[in-house]
N, CA, C and O atoms as CSV, one atom per row, in Angstrom:
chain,resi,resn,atom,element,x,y,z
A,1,UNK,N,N,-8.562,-109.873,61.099
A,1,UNK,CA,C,-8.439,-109.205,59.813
A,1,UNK,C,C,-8.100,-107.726,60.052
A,1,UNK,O,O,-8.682,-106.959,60.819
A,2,UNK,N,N,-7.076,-107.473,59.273
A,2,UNK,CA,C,-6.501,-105.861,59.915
A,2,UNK,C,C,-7.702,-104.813,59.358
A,2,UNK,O,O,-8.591,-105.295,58.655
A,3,UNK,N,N,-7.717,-103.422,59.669
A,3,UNK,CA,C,-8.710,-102.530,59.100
A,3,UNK,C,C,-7.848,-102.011,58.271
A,3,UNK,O,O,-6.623,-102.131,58.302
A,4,UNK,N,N,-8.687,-101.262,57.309
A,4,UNK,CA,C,-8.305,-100.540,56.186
A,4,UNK,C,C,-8.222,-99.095,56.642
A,4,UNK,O,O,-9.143,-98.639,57.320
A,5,UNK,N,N,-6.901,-98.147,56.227
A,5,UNK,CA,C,-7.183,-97.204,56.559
A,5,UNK,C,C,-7.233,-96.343,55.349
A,5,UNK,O,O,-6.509,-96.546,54.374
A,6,UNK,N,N,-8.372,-95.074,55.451
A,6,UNK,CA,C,-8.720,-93.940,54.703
A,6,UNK,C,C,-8.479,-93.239,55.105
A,6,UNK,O,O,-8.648,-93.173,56.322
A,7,UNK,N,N,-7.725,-91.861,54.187
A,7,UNK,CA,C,-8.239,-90.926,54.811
A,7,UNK,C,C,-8.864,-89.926,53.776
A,7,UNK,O,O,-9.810,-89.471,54.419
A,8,UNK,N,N,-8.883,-89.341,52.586
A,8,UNK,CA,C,-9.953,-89.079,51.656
A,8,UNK,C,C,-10.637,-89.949,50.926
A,8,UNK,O,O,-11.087,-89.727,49.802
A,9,UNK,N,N,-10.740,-91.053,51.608
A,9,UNK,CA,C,-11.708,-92.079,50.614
A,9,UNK,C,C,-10.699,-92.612,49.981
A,9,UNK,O,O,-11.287,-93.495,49.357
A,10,UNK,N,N,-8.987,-92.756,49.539
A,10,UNK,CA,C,-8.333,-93.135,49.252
A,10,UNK,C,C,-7.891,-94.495,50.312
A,10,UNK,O,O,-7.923,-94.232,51.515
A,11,UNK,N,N,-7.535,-95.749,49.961
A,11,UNK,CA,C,-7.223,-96.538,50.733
A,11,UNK,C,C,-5.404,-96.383,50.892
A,11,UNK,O,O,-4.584,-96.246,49.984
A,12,UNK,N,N,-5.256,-96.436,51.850
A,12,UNK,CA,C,-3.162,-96.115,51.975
A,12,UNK,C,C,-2.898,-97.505,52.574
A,12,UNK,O,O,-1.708,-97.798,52.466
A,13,UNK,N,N,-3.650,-98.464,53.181
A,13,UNK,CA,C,-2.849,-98.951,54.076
A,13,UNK,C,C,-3.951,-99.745,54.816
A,13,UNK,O,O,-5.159,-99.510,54.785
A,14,UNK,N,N,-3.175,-100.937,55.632
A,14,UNK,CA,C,-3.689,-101.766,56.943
A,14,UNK,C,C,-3.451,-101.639,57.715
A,14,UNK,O,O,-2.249,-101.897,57.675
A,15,UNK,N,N,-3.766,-101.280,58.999
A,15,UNK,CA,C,-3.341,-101.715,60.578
A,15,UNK,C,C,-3.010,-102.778,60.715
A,15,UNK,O,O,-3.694,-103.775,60.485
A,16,UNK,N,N,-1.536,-102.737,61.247
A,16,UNK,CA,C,-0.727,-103.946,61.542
A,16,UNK,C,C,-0.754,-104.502,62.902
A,16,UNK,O,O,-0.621,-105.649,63.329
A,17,UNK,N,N,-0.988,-103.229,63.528
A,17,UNK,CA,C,-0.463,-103.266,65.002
A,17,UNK,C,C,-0.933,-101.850,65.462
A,17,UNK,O,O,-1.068,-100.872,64.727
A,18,UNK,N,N,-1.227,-101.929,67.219
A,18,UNK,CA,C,-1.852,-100.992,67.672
A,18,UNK,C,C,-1.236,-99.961,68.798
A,18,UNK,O,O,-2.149,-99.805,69.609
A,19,UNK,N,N,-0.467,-99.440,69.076
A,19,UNK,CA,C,0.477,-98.538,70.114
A,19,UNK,C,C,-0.212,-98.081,71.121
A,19,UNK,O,O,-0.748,-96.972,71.099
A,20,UNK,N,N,-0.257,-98.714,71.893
A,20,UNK,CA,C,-0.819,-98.461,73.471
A,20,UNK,C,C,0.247,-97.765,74.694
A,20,UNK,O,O,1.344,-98.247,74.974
A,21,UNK,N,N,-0.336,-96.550,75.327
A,21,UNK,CA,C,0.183,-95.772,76.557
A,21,UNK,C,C,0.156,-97.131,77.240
A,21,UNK,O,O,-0.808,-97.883,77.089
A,22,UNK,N,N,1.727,-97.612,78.361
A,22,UNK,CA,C,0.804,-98.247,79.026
A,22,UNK,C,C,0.553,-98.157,80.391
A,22,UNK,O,O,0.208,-99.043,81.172
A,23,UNK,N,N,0.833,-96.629,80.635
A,23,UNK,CA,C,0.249,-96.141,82.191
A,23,UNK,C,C,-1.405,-96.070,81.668
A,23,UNK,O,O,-2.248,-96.705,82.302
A,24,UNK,N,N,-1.852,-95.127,80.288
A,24,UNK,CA,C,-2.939,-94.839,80.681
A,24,UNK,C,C,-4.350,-95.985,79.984
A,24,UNK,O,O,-5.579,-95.932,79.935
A,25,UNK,N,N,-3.342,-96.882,79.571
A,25,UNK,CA,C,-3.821,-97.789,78.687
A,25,UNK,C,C,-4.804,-97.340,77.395
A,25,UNK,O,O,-5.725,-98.122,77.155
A,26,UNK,N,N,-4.689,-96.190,76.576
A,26,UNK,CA,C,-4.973,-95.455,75.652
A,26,UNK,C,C,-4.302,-95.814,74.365
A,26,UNK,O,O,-3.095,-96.043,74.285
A,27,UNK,N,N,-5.189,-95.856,73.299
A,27,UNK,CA,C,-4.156,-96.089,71.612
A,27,UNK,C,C,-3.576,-94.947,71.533
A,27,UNK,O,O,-4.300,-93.975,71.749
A,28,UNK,N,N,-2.511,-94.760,71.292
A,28,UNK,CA,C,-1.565,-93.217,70.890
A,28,UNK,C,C,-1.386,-93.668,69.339
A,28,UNK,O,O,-1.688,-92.701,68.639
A,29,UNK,N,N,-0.974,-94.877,68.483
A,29,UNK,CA,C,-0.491,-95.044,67.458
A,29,UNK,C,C,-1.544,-95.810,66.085
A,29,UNK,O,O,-2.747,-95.638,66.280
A,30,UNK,N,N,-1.362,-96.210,65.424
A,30,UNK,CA,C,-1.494,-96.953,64.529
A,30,UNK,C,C,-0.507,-97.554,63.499
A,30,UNK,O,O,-0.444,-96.902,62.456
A,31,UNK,N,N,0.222,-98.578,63.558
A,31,UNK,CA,C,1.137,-99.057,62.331
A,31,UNK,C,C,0.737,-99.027,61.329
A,31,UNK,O,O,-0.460,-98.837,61.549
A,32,UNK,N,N,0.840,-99.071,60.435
A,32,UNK,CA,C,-0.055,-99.208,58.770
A,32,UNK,C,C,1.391,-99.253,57.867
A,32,UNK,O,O,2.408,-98.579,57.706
A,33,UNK,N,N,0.680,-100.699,57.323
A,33,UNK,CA,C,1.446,-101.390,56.140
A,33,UNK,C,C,0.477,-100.786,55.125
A,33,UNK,O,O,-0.717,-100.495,55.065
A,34,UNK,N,N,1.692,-100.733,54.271
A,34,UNK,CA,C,1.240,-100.389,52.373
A,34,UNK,C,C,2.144,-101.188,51.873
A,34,UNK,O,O,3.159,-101.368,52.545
A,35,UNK,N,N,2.006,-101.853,50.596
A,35,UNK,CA,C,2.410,-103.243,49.820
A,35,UNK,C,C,2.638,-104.219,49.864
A,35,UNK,O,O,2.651,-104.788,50.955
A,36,UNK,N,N,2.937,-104.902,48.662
A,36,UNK,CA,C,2.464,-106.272,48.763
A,36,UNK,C,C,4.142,-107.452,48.963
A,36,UNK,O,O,4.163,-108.630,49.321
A,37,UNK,N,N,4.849,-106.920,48.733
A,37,UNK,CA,C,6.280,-107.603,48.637
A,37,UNK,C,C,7.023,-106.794,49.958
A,37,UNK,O,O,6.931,-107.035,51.162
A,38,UNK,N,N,7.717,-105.844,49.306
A,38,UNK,CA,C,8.544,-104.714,50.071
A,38,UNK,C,C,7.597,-103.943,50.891
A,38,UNK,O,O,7.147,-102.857,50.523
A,39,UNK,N,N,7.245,-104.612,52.203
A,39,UNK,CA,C,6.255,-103.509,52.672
A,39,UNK,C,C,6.659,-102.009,53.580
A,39,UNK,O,O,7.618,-101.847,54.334
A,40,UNK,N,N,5.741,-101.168,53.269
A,40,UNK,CA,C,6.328,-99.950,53.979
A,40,UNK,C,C,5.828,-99.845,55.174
A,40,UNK,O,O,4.834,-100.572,55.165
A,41,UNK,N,N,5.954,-99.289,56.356
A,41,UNK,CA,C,5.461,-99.184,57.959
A,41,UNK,C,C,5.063,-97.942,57.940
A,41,UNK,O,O,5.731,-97.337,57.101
A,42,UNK,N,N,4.185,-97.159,58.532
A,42,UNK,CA,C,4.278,-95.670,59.019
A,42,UNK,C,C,3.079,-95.711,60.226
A,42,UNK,O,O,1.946,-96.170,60.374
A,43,UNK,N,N,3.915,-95.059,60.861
A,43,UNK,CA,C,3.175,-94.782,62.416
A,43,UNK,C,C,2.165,-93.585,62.149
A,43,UNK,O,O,2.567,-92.586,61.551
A,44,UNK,N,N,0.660,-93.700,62.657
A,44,UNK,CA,C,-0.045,-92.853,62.709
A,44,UNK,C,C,-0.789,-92.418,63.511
A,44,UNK,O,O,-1.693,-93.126,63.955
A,45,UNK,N,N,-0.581,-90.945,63.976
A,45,UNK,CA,C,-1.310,-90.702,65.604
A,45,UNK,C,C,-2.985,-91.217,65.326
A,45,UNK,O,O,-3.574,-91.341,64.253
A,46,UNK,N,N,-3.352,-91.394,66.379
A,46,UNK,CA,C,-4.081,-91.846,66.800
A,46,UNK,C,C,-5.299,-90.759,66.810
A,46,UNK,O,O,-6.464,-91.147,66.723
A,47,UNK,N,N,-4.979,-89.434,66.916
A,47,UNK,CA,C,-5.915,-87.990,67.020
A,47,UNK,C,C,-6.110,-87.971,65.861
A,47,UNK,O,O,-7.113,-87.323,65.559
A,48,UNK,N,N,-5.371,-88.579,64.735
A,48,UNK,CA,C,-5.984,-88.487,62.913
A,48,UNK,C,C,-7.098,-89.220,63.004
A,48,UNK,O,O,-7.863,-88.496,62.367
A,49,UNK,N,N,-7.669,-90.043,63.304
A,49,UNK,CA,C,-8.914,-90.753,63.548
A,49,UNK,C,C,-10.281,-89.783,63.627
A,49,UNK,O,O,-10.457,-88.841,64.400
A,50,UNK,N,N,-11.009,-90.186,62.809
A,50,UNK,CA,C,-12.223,-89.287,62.693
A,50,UNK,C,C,-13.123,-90.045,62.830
A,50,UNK,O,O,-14.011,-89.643,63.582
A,51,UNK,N,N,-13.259,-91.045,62.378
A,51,UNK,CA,C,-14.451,-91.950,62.380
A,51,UNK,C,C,-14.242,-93.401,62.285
A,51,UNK,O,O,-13.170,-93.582,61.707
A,52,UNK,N,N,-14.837,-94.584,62.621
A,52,UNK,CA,C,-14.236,-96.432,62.644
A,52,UNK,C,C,-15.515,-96.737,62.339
A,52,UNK,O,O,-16.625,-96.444,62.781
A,53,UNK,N,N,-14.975,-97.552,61.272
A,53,UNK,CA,C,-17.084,-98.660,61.464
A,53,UNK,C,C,-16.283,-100.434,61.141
A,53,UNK,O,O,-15.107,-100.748,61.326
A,54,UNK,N,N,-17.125,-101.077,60.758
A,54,UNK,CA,C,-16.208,-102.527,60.923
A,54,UNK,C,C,-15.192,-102.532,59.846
A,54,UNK,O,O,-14.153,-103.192,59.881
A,55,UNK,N,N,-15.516,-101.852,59.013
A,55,UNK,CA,C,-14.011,-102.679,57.959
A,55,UNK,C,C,-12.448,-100.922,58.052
A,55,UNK,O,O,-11.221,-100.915,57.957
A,56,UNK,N,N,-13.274,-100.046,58.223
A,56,UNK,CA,C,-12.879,-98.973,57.769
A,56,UNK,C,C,-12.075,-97.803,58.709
A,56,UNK,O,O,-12.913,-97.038,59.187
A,57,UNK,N,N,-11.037,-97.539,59.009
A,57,UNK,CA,C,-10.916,-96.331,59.820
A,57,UNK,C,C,-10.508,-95.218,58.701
A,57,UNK,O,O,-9.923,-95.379,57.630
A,58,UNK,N,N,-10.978,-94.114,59.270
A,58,UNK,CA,C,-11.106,-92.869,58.290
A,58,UNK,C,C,-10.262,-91.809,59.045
A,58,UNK,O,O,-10.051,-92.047,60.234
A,59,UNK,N,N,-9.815,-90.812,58.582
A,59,UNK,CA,C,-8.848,-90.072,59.144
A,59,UNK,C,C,-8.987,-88.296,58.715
A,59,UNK,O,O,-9.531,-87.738,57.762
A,60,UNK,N,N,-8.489,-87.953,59.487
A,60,UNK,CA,C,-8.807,-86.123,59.004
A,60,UNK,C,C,-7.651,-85.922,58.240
A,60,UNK,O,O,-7.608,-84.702,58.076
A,61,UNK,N,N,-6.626,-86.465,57.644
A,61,UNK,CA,C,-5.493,-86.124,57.408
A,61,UNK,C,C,-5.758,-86.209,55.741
A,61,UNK,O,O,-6.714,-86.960,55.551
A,62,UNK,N,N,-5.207,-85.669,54.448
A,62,UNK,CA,C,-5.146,-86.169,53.490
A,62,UNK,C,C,-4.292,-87.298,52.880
A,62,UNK,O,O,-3.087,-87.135,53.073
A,63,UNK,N,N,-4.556,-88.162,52.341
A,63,UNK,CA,C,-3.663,-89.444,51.704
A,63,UNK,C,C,-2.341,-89.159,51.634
A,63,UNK,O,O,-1.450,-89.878,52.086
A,64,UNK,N,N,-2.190,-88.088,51.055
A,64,UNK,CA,C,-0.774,-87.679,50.435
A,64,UNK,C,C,-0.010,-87.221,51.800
A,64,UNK,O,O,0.999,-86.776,51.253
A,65,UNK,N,N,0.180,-87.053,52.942
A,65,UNK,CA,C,0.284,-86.626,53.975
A,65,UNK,C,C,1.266,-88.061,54.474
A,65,UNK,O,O,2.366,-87.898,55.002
A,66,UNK,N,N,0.759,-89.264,54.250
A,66,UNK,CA,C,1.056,-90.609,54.219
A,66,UNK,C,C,2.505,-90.757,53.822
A,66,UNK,O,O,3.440,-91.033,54.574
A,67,UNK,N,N,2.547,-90.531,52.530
A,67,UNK,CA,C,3.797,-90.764,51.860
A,67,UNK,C,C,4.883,-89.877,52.890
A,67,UNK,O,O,6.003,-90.265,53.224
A,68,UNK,N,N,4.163,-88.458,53.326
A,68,UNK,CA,C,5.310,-87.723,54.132
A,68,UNK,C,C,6.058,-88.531,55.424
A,68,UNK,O,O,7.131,-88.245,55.956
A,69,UNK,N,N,5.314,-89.413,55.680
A,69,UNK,CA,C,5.822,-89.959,56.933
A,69,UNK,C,C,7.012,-90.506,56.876
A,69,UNK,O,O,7.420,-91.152,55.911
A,70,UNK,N,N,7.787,-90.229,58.148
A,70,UNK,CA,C,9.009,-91.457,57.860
A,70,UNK,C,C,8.305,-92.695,58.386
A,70,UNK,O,O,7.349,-92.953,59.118
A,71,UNK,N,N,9.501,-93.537,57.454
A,71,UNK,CA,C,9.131,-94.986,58.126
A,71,UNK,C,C,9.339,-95.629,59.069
A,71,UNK,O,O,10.487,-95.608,59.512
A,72,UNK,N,N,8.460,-96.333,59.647
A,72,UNK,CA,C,8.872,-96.777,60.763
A,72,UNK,C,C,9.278,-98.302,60.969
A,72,UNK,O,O,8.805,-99.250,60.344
A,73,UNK,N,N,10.078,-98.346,61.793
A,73,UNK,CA,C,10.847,-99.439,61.978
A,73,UNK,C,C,10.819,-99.964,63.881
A,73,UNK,O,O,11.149,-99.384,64.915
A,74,UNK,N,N,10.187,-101.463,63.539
A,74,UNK,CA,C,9.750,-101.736,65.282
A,74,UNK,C,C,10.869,-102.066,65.608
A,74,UNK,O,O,11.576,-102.621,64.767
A,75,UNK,N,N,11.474,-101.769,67.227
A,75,UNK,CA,C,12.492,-102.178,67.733
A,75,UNK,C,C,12.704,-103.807,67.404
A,75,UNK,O,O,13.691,-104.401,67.838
């Protein structure tokens, strides 16, 4: 079950997928889908992470910060 991501208590999105260094075997990324038909992608560093508990990752970044992202598109 993917996590939900926050980052003012606003929900933006699921983790789709997880971006791993793989010399240092470290998460650098986070994918996160938003919608339900046409879905959108956006890559999110991994240093936005503030806090994880089981359902929830939380982020220092504000929501609206989200929309700024370009989208991302997996090879």
């Amino acid at each position: 079950m993917p996590k939900k991501l926050f980052p003012d208590e606003k929900h933006i999105g699921n983790v789709e997928q997880v971006v791993t260094d793989s010399e240092s075997n470290t998460v650098t990324h986070f994918v996160v889908g938003k919608g339900l038909l046409l879905k959108e992608h956006k890559l999110i560093p991994a240093v936005w992470v503030t806090k994880v508990d089981e359902e929830k990752i939380y982020l220092s970044v504000e929501s609206r910060l989200f929309d700024c992202l370009t989208d991302y598109q997996p090879d």
